[in-house]
C-alpha positions in Angstrom: -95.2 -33.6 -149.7 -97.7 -34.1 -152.7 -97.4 -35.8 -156.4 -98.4 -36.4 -159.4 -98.8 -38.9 -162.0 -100.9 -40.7 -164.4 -100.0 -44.4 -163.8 -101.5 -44.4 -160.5 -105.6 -45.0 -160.1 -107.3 -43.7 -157.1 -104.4 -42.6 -155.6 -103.2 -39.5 -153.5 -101.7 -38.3 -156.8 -105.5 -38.9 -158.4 -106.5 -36.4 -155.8 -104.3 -34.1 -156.4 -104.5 -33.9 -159.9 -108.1 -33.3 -159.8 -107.4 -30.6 -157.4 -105.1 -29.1 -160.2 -107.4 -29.2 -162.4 -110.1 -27.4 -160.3 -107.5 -24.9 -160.0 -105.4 -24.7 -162.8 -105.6 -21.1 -164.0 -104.3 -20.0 -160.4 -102.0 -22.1 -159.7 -100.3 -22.8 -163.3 -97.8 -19.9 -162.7 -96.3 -22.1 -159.4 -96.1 -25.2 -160.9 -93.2 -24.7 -163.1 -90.2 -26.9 -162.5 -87.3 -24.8 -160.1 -84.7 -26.5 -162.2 -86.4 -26.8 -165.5 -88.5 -23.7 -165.6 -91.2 -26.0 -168.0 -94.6 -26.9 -166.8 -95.1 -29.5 -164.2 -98.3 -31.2 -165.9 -100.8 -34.0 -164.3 -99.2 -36.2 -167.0 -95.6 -35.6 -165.1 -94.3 -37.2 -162.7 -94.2 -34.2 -160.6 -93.7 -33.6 -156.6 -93.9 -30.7 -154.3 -90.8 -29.6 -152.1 -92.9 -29.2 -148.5 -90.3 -26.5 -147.5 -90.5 -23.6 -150.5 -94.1 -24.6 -152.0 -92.6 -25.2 -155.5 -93.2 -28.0 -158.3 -90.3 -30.4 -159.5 -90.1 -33.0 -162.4 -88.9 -36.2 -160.8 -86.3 -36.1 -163.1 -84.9 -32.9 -162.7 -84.6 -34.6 -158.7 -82.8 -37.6 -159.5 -85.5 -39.6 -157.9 -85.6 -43.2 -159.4 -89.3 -44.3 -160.1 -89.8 -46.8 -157.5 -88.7 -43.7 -155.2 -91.4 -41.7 -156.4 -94.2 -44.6 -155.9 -93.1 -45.2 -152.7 -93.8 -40.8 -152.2 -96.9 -41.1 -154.3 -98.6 -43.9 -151.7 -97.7 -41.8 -148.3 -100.1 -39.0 -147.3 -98.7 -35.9 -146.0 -97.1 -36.2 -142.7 -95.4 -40.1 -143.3 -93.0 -39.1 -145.1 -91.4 -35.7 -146.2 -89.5 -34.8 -149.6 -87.3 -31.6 -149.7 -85.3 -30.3 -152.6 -81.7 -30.1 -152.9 -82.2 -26.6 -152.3 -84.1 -26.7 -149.3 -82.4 -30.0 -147.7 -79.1 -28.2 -148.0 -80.6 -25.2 -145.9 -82.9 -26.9 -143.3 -79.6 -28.8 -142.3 -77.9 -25.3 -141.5 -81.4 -24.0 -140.0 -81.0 -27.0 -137.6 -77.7 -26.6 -136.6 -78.3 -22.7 -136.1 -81.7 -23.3 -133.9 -79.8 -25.9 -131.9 -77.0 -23.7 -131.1 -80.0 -21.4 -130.7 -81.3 -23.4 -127.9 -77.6 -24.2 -126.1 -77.0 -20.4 -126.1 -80.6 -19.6 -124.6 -80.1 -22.6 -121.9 -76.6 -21.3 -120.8 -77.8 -17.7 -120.1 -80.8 -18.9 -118.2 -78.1 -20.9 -116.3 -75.8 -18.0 -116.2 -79.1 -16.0 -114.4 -80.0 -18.4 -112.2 -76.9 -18.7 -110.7 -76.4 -14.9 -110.4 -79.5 -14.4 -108.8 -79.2 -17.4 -106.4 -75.3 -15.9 -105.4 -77.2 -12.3 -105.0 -80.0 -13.8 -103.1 -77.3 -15.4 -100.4 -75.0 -12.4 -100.6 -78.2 -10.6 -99.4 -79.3 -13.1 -96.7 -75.8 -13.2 -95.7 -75.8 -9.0 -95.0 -78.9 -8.8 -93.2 -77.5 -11.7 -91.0 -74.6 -9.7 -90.5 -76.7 -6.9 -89.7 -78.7 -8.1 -87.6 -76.0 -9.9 -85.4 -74.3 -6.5 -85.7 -77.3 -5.2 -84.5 -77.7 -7.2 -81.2 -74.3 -7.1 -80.5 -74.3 -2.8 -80.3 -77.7 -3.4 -78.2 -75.4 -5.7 -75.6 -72.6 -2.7 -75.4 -75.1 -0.2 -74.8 -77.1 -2.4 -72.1 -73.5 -2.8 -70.3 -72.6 1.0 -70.6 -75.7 1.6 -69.0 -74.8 -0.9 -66.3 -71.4 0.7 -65.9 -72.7 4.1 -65.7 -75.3 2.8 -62.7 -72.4 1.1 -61.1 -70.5 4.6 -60.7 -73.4 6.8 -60.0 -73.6 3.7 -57.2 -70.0 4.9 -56.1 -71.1 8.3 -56.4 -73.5 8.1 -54.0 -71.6 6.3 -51.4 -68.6 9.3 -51.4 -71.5 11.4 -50.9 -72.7 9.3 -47.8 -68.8 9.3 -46.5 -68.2 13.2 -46.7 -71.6 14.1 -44.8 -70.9 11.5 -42.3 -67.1 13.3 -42.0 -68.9 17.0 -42.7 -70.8 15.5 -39.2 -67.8 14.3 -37.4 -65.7 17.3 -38.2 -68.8 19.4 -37.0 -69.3 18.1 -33.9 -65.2 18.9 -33.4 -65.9 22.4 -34.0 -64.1 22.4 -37.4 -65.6 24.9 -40.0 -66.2 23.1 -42.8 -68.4 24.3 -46.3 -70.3 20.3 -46.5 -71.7 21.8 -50.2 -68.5 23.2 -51.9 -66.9 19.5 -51.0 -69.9 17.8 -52.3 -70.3 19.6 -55.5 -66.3 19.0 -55.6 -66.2 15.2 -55.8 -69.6 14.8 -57.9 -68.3 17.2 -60.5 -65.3 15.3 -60.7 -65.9 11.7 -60.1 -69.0 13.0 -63.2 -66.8 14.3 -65.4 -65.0 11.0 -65.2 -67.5 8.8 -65.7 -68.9 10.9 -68.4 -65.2 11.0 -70.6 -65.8 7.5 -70.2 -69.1 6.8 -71.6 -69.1 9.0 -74.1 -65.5 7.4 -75.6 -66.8 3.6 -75.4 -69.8 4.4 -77.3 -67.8 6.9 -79.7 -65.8 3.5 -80.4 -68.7 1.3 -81.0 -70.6 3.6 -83.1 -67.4 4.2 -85.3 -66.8 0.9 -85.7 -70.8 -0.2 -86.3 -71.1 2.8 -89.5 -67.9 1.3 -90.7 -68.8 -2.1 -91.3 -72.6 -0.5 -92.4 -71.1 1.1 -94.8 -69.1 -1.8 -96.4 -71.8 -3.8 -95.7 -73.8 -1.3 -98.3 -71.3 -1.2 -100.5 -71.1 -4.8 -101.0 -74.6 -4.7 -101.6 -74.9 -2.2 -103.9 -71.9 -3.5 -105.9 -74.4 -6.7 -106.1 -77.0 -4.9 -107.4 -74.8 -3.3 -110.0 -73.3 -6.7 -111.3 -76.9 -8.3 -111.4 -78.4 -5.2 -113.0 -75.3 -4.9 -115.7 -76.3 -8.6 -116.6 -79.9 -8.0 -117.4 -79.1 -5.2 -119.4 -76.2 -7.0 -121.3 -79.1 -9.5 -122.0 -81.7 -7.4 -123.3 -79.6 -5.8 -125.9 -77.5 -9.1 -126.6 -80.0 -9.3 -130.1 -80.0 -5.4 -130.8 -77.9 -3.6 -133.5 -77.3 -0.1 -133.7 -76.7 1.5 -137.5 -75.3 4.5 -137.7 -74.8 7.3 -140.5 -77.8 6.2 -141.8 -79.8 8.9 -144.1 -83.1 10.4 -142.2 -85.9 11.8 -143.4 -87.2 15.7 -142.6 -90.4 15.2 -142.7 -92.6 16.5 -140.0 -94.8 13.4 -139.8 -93.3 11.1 -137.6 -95.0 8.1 -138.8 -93.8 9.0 -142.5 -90.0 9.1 -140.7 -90.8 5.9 -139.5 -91.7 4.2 -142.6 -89.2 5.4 -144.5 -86.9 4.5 -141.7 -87.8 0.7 -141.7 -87.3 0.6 -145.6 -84.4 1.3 -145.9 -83.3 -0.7 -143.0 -84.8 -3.7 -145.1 -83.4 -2.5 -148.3 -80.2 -2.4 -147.0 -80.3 -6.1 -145.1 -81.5 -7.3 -149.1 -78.7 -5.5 -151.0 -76.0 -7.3 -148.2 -77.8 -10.8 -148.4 -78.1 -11.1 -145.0 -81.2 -13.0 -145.1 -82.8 -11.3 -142.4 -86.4 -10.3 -143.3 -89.3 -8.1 -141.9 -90.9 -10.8 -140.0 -86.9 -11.5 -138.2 -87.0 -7.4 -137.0 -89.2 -6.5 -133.7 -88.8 -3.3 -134.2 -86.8 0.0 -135.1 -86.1 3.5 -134.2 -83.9 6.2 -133.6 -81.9 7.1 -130.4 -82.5 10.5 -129.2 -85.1 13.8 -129.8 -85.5 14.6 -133.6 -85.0 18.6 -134.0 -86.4 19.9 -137.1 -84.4 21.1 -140.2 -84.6 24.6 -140.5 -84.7 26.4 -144.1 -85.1 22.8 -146.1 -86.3 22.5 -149.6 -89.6 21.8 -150.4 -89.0 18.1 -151.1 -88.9 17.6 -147.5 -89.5 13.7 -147.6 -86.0 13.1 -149.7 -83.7 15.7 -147.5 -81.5 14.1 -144.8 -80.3 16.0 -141.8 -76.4 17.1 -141.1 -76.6 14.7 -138.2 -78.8 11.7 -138.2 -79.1 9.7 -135.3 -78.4 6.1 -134.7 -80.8 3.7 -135.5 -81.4 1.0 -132.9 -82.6 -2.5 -134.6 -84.2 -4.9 -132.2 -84.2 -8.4 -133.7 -86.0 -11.2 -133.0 -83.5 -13.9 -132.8 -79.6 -14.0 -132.3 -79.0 -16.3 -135.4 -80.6 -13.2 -137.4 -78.4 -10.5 -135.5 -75.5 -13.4 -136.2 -76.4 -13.0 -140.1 -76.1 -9.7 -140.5 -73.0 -9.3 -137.9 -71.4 -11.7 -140.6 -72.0 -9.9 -144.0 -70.8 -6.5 -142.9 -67.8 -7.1 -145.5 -70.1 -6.3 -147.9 -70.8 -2.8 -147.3 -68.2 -1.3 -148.7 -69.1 -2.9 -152.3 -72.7 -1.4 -151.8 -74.1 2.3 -153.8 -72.4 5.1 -151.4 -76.1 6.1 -149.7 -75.5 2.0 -148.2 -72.0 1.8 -147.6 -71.2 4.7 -145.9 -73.6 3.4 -143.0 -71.7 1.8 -139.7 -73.2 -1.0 -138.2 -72.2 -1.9 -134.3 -73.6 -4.0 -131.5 -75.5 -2.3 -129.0 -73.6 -2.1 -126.2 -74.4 -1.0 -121.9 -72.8 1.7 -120.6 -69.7 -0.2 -118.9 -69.5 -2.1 -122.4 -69.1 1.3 -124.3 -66.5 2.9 -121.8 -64.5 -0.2 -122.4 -64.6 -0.2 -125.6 -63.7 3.7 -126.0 -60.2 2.5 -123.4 -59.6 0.0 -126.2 -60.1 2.4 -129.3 -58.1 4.7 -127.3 -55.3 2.4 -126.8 -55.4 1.2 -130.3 -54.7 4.9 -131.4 -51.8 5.0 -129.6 -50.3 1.9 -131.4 -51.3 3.1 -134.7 -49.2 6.0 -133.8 -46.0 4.2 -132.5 -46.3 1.9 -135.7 -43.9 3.3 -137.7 -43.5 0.7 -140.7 -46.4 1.7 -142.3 -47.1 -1.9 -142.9 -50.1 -2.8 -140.1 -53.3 -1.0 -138.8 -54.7 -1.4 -134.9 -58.5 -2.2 -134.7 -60.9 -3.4 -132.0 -62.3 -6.7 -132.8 -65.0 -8.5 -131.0 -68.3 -9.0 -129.3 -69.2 -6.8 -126.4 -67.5 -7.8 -123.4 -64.8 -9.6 -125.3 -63.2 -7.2 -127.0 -59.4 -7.0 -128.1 -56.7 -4.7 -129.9 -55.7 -6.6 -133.6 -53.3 -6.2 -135.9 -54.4 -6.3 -139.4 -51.5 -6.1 -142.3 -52.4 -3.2 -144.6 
């Protein structure tokens, strides 16, 4: 805040007025009164909003003259003066940055808690795994146990029929020993291997089964966690489409003229978004060449220009222009034929095509003629509306 006047000696408003003077033929064209439009002199009582920059008559304020003596004594940074101009606004700045800040908090709260329930989930399946695991080492530790327990058998039906081979012998009873052996192995091995190989058929079925759900899980984890970091990172883009492009074979003149008249078109709505609120701009997809253009190649648009993608800084700035779209349709046709959307993730724009799809088909089963069927909403809240013609 800084003022001016000539009943105070040695005050700040002393200062300033010698600073005026020192500087008077730069600075005369700022200090005109914003709701006067005359001079703000040294011999005024005059007083700088600390918002806008600009010069007011203390009259033109309202502000009572013990007001602006209490203003004159105070050095910057006591007290602070706005005008009716600019106190109206910062109260709206305020309330914007504060919702700013509650949005901001709840999606860092929202991500925390997504990546703490993905970092359990994930400690929870390579517990599962693991225990899965041990308990598959434990079946195969007993079929092996099993399998030594009948080749055990086995061997003591072997020991029986050549101790029977020898008793039949010595009764002089022909008897082929080898053909009986190879017999009751083949046999009691064919059983024993039917066996085996059917317990561990089961447990191996049953282990790839619950591997693969397990995976699944996981992956459907990854998906959701990866869907919300994307749904984040475009939450303050815009994507305008229809919007005029440039032939030109340098792309740095395409990208100049692109970012002018993505400004000129945020001034004619009154958004109040301005160059310093936009990160940056640029079109979606490979730029092909005109073929046979004019010679004016920096005014030509192609057939099919491609969407523009608008990264903003803020979401009270993407909020802004979101909330003036009304206005393109009163703007000259090279503006208003223009489409702006939010830029949506891949699962965002297949839902809303279901929902566009959908409203089609009640715009053709309406048969009064009297309502329309749009999809209204932000991205991942979006309905079907009916809207009277």
């Amino acid at each position: 805040m800084a003022s001016h006047s000539s009943n105070r000696k040695g005050s700040q408003s002393e200062i300033k007025k010698s600073e005026r003077n020192k500087n008077a033929d730069i600075k005369n064209i700022n200090d005109k009164c914003r709701v006067c439009s005359e001079k703000v002199t040294v011999d005024h009582k005059g007083i700088e909003c600390e918002m806008c920059k600009h010069w007011f008559h203390s009259v033109c304020e309202d502000i009572e003259d013990e007001e602006f003596e209490v203003l004159s004594r105070h050095t910057k940074g006591k007290i602070h003066w706005y005008c009716t101009v600019c106190n109206d606004s910062s109260v709206e700045i305020l309330r914007l940055v504060k919702n700013l800040q509650e949005k901001v908090q709840q999606t860092e709260t929202k991500i925390e808690i997504i990546t703490k329930d993905f970092t359990e989930k994930f400690t929870q399946l390579e517990h599962r795994l693991q225990k899965h695991s041990t308990e598959v080492d434990k079946q195969m530790e007993k079929l092996k146990a099993q399998e030594d327990k009948e080749f055990t058998e086995v061997h003591k039906i072997c020991q029986q029929l050549e101790r029977k081979f020898v008793d039949e012998q010595k009764a002089n009873k022909a008897i082929d020993f080898k053909e009986i052996v190879k017999e009751q192995m083949e046999e009691e091995m064919k059983k024993s291997a039917h066996l085996t190989e059917k317990l561990v058929e089961n447990k191996l079925v049953c282990s790839q089964t619950q591997i693969q759900e397990m995976n699944r899980k996981l992956e459907e984890t990854k998906s959701n966690l990866h869907e919300e970091v994307d749904k984040e990172a475009r939450r303050d883009n815009i994507i305008i489409y229809r919007m005029p492009e440039s032939v030109s074979d340098s792309s740095e003149e395409r990208k100049v003229m692109d970012k002018r008249f993505v400004l000129k078109l945020l001034t004619k709505m009154e958004s109040g978004v301005e160059e310093g609120d936009i990160k940056g701009a640029f079109r979606l997809g490979k730029w092909i060449p005109e073929e046979n253009t004019q010679s004016d190649s920096s005014t030509q648009t192609p057939s099919s220009p491609r969407p523009m993608l608008v990264q903003l800084n803020s979401r009270t700035a993407k909020n802004l222009i979101m909330n003036n779209l009304f206005k393109l349709k009163h703007l000259e046709s090279k503006y208003k034929n223009v489409a702006i959307a939010h830029d949506m993730t891949k699962n965002e724009r297949k839902d809303c095509k279901t929902l566009v799809e959908e409203a089609k088909k009640k715009q053709e089963e309406e048969l009064s003629g009297n309502y329309i069927y749009r999809v209204r909403g932000a991205p991942g809240a979006m309905t079907i509306v009916r809207l009277r013609r």
